[in-house]
C-alpha positions in Angstrom: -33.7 -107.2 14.7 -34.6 -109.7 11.9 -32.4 -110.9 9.8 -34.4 -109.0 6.3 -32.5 -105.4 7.4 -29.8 -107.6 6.9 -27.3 -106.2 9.6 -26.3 -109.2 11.1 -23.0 -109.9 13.4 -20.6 -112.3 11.8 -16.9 -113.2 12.8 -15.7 -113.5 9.1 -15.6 -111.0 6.7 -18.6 -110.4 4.4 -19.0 -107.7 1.9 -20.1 -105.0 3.0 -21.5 -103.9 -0.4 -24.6 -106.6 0.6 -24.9 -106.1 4.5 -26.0 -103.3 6.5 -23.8 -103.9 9.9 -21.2 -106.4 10.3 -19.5 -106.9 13.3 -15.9 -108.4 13.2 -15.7 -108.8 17.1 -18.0 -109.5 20.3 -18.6 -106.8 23.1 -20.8 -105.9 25.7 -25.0 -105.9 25.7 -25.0 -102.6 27.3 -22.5 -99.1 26.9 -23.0 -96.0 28.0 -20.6 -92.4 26.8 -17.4 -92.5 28.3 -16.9 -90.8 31.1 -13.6 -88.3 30.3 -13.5 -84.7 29.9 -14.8 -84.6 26.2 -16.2 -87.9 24.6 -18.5 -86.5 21.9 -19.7 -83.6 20.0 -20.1 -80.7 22.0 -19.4 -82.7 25.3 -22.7 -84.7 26.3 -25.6 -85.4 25.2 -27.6 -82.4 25.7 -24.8 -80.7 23.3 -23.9 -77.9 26.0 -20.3 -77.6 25.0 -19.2 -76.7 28.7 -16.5 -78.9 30.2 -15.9 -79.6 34.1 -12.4 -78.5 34.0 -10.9 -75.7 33.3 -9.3 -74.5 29.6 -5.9 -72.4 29.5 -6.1 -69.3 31.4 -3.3 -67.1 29.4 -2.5 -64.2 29.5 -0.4 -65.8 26.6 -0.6 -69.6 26.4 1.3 -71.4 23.6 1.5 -74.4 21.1 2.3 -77.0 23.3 2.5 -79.5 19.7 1.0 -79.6 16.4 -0.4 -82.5 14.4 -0.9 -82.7 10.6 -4.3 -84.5 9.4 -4.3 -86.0 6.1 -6.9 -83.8 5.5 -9.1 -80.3 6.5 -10.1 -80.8 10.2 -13.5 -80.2 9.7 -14.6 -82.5 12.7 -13.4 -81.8 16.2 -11.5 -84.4 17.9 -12.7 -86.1 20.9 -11.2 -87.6 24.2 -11.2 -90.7 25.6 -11.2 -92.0 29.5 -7.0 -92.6 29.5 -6.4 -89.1 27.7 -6.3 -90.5 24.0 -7.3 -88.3 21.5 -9.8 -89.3 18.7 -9.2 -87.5 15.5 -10.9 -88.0 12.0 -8.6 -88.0 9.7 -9.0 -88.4 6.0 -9.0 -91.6 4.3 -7.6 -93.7 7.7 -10.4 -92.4 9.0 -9.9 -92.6 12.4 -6.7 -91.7 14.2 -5.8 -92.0 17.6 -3.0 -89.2 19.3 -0.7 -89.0 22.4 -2.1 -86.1 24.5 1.4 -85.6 25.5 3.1 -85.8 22.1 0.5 -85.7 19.6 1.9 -88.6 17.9 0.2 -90.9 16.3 -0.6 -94.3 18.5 -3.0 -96.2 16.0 -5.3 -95.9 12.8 -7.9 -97.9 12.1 -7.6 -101.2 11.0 -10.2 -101.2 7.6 -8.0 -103.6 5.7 -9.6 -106.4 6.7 -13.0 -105.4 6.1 -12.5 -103.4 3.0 -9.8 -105.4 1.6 -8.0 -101.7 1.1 -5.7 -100.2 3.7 -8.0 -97.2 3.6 -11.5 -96.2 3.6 -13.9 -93.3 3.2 -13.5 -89.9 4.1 -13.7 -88.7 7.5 -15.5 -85.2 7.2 -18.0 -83.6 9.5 -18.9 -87.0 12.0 -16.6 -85.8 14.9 -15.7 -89.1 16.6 -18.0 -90.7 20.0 -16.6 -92.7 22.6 -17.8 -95.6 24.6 -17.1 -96.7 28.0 -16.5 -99.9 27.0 -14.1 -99.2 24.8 -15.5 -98.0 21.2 -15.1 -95.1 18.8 -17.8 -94.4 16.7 -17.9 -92.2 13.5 -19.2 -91.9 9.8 -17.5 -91.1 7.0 -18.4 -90.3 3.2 -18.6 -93.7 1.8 -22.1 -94.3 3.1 -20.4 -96.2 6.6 -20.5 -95.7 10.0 -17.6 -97.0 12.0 -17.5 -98.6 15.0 -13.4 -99.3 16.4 -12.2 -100.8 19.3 -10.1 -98.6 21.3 -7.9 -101.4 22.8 -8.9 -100.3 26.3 -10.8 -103.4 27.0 -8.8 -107.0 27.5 -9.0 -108.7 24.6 -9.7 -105.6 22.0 -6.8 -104.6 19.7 -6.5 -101.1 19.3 -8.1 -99.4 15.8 -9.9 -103.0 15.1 -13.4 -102.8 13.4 -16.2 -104.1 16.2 -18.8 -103.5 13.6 -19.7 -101.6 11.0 -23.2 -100.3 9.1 -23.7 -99.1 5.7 -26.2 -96.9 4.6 -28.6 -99.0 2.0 -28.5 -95.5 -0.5 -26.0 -92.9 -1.7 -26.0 -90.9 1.1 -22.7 -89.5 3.7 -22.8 -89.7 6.8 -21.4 -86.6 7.9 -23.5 -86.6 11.3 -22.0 -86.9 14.9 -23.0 -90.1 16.4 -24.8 -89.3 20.3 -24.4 -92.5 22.6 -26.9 -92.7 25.4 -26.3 -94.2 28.8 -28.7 -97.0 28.0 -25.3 -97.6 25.2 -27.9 -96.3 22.3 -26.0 -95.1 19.6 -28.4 -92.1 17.5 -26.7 -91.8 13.9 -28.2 -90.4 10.8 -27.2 -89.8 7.1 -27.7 -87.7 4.3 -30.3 -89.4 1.9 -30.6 -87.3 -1.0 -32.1 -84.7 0.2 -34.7 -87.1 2.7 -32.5 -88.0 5.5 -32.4 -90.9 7.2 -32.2 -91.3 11.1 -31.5 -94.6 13.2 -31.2 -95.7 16.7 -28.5 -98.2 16.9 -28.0 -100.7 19.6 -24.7 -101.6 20.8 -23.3 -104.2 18.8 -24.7 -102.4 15.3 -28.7 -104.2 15.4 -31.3 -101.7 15.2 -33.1 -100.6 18.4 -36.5 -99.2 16.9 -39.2 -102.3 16.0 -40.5 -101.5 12.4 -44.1 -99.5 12.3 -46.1 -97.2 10.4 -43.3 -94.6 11.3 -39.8 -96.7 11.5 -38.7 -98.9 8.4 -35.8 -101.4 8.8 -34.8 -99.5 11.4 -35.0 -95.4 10.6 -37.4 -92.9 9.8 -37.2 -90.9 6.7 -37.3 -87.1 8.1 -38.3 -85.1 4.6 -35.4 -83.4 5.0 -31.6 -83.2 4.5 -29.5 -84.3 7.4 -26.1 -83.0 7.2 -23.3 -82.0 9.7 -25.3 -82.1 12.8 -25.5 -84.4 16.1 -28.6 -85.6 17.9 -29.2 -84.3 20.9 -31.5 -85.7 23.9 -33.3 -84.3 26.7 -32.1 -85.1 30.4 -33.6 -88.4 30.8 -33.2 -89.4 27.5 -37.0 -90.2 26.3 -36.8 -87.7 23.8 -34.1 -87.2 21.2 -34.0 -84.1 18.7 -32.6 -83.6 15.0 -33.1 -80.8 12.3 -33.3 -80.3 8.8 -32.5 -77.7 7.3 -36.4 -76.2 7.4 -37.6 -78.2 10.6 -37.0 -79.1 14.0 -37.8 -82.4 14.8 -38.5 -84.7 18.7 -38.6 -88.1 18.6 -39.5 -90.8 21.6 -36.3 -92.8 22.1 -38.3 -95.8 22.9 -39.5 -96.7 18.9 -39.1 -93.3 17.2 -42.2 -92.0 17.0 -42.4 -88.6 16.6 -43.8 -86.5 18.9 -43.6 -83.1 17.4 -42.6 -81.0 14.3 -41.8 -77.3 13.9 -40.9 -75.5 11.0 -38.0 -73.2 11.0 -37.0 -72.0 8.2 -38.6 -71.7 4.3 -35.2 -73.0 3.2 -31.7 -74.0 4.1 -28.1 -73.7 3.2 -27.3 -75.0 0.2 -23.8 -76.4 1.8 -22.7 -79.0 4.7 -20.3 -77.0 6.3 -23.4 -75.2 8.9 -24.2 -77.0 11.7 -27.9 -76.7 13.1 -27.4 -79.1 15.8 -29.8 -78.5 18.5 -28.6 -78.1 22.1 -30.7 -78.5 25.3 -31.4 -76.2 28.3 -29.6 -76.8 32.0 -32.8 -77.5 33.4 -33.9 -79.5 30.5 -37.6 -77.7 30.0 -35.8 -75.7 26.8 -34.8 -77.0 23.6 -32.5 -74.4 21.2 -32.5 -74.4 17.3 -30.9 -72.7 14.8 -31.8 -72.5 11.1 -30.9 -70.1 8.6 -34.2 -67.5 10.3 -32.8 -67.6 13.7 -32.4 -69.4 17.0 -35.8 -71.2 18.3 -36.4 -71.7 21.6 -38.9 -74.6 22.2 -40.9 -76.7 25.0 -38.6 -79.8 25.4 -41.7 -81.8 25.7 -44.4 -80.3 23.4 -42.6 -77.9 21.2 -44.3 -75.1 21.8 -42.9 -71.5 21.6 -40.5 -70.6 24.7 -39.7 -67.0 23.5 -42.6 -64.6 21.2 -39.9 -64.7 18.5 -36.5 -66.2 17.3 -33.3 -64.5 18.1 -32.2 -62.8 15.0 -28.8 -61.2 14.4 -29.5 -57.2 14.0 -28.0 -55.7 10.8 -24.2 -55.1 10.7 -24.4 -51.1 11.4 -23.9 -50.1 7.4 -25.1 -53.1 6.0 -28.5 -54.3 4.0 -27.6 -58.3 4.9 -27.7 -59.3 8.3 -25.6 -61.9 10.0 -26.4 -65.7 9.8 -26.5 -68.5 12.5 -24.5 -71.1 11.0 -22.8 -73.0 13.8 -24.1 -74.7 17.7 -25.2 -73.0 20.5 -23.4 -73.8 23.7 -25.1 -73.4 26.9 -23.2 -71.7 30.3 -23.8 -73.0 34.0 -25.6 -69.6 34.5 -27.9 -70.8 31.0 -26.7 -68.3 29.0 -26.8 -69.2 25.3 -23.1 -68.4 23.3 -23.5 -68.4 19.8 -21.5 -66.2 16.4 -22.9 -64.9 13.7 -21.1 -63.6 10.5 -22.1 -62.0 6.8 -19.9 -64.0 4.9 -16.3 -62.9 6.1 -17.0 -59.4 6.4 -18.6 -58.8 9.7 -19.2 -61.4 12.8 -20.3 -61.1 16.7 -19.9 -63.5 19.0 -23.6 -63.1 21.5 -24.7 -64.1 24.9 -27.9 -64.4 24.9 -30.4 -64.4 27.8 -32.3 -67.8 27.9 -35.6 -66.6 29.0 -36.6 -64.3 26.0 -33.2 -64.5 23.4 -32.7 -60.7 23.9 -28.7 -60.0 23.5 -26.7 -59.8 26.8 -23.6 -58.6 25.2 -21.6 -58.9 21.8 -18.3 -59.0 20.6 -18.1 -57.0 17.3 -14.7 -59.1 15.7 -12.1 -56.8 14.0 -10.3 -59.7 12.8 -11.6 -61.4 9.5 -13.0 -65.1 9.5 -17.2 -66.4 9.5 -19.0 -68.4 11.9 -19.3 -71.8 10.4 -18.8 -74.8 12.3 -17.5 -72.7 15.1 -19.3 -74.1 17.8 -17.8 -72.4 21.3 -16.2 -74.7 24.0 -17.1 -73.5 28.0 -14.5 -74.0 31.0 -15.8 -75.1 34.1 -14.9 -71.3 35.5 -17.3 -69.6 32.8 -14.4 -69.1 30.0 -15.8 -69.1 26.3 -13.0 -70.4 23.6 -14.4 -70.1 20.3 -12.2 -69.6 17.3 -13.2 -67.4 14.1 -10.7 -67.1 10.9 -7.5 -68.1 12.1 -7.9 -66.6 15.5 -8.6 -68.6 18.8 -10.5 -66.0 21.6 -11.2 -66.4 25.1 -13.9 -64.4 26.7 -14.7 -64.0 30.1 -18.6 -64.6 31.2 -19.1 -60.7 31.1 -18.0 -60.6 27.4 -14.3 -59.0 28.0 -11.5 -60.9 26.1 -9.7 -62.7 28.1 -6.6 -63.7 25.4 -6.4 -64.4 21.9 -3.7 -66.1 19.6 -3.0 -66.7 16.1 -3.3 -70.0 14.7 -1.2 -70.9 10.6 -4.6 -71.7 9.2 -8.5 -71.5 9.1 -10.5 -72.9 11.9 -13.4 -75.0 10.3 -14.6 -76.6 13.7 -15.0 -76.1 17.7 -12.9 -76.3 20.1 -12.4 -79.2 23.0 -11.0 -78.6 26.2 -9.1 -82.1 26.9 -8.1 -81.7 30.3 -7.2 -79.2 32.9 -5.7 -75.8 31.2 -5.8 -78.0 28.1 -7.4 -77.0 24.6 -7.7 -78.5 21.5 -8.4 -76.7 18.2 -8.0 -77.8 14.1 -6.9 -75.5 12.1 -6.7 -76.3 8.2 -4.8 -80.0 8.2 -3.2 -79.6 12.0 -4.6 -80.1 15.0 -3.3 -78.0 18.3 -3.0 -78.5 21.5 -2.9 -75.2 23.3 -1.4 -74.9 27.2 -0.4 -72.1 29.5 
């Protein structure tokens, strides 16, 4: 990368207020995603939020402990290889739990580089881990973090590795996607434009500049908020969305390879999440917007179903539902999504992935809206998804399987962090729930 993006590694500190990245250690050339039961936003790369172990089975499983955030947990947390959870948490803005206690075993370490003892806000980035022993998240002082998690010899726990701030006024509330080539996708909010960047490892910029990439991103004419790149199986092709379009890019140098429009207008706020999420077979690519869910050619982007799926009307009702949180994909390919009309009416669907008609729904009694709520899939077919302040458990053929109660509103998804093990925020705590 030359040195006019100015994002070079140093081993002193230098303001970050001229630089773009700064790294404050040295680490591998090459680092893939961790390999543990939930390392990243909705579990892998392809963003199918299904797990290979299994989640708590109930009929009544509990609170096994409770952990108070300094702030809303509007990110889900993530997992690392040794069990360690990865939470964002306010100002810290990383925090690292006992999966056995929930105690806190390290925040990160921004004093050095900030010359404060905290930083920005954590919000939306949900954190991504690294097998080599690196955390990575963004947070809403125009910074994305990269921490070492003290796994490796030599790497103190919570340490900045490196650390890149975005050249405009823009948060970076998106989920970072690390490739098995170590590739780190990333994008920010860029008033209203958006900006979107592959990363290498140690924080240089993987894309050469060209007619499409400049210092190191393409603009996409769009907002980029609260969503997490997703890329097809072998990785040559990674996918964002605005809030109008849906957008595939070749990994290689960015160029784009297709555009489609879904939507005449967005949300007006960051709390939906139009992440995209790919097919089992990777020949489907899934997109919501604030029309529908799109199904589209992984490869060209052509139509996969005649039309979007769109929520029916709420019997009664004028307004229909809206899509405002990720699909999640089962073994079988069935697509599990909610909907909601504001709080007063929300189905959970399964959807069939060859033409988007509705397997079966789940009409909720229980107040709450789908926003954020992305559902989390047990390697036996069990659904977890949580709505309002109530975590549910469906079986594959749309009966409930439990539900519980939770002392607060659920702004994210679930994680299932190890065998019978789930993890859910719920206004400033996080839970771990066990049989």
């Amino acid at each position: 990368m030359n040195t006019s993006n100015r994002s070079v590694r140093f081993a002193r500190r230098v303001s970050f207020l001229a630089l773009g990245a700064i790294a404050l250690g040295t680490s591998p050339a090459v680092a893939g995603l961790d390999n543990s039961v939930w390392p990243m936003f909705q579990h892998d790369p392809q963003h199918s939020g299904r797990a290979t172990v299994n989640g708590p089975q109930g009929p009544t499983p509990q609170v096994d402990w409770d952990y108070r955030s300094d702030s809303r947990v509007k990110s889900s947390p993530t997992i690392g290889s040794d069990g360690t959870i990865y939470l964002g948490n306010g100002k810290r803005p990383l925090t690292a739990l006992d999966p056995d206690t929930g105690t806190e075993i390290w925040n990160a370490n921004v004093q050095p580089f900030t010359g404060k003892p905290k930083a920005g806000l954590a919000d939306h980035s949900q954190p991504a881990v690294s097998d080599d022993g690196r955390v990575f998240m963004g947070a809403r002082d125009n910074n994305f973090w990269a921490f070492f998690t003290g796994t490796e010899p030599g790497d103190t726990a919570g340490d900045v590795d490196w650390t890149y701030h975005v050249p405009h006024d823009g948060d970076v509330t998106v989920s970072a996607t690390i490739a098995q080539d170590g590739t780190v996708y990333l994008g920010s909010e860029a008033l209203g434009a958006g900006w979107f960047y592959a990363m290498n490892p140690d924080g240089t910029f993987k894309w050469p500049n060209s007619a499409e990439v400049e210092d190191g991103k393409v603009i996409l004419r769009g907002s980029l908020k609260n969503i997490s790149p997703a890329l097809n199986l072998d990785e040559s092709i990674v996918y964002v969305s605005t809030k109008r379009d849906a957008i595939a890019y070749r990994t290689s140098d960015g160029h784009e390879l297709w555009r489609r429009e879904i939507a005449d207008k967005g949300f007006g706020s960051l709390a939906p999440n139009y992440t995209a999420t790919v097919s089992n077979d990777g020949q489907v690519v899934y997109f919501i917007s604030k029309e529908g869910l799109w199904a589209f050619d992984a490869e060209t982007g052509a139509d996969v179903w005649d039309e979007p799926f769109v929520p029916p009307f709420p019997e009664g009702s004028s307004k229909r539902e809206e899509l405002k949180s990720a699909p999640s994909i089962g073994a079988d390919g069935t697509i599990y999504v909610g909907a909601s009309k504001a709080k007063a009416s929300s189905h959970f669907y399964a959807l069939n992935p060859a033409d988007g008609s509705v397997e079966w729904a789940y009409a909720h009694t229980t107040p709450g809206a789908y926003i954020n709520n992305q559902a989390a899939i047990g390697a036996d077919g069990t659904i977890y998804v949580g709505l309002g302040i109530t975590v549910f458990a469906f079986n594959p053929n749309g009966t409930l399987k439990w539900s519980m109660l939770l002392p607060g509103k659920m702004e994210s998804g679930p994680v299932i962090g190890g065998d019978g093990v789930l993890y859910i925020g719920a206004s400033k705590r996080l839970f771990k729930i066990t049989d």
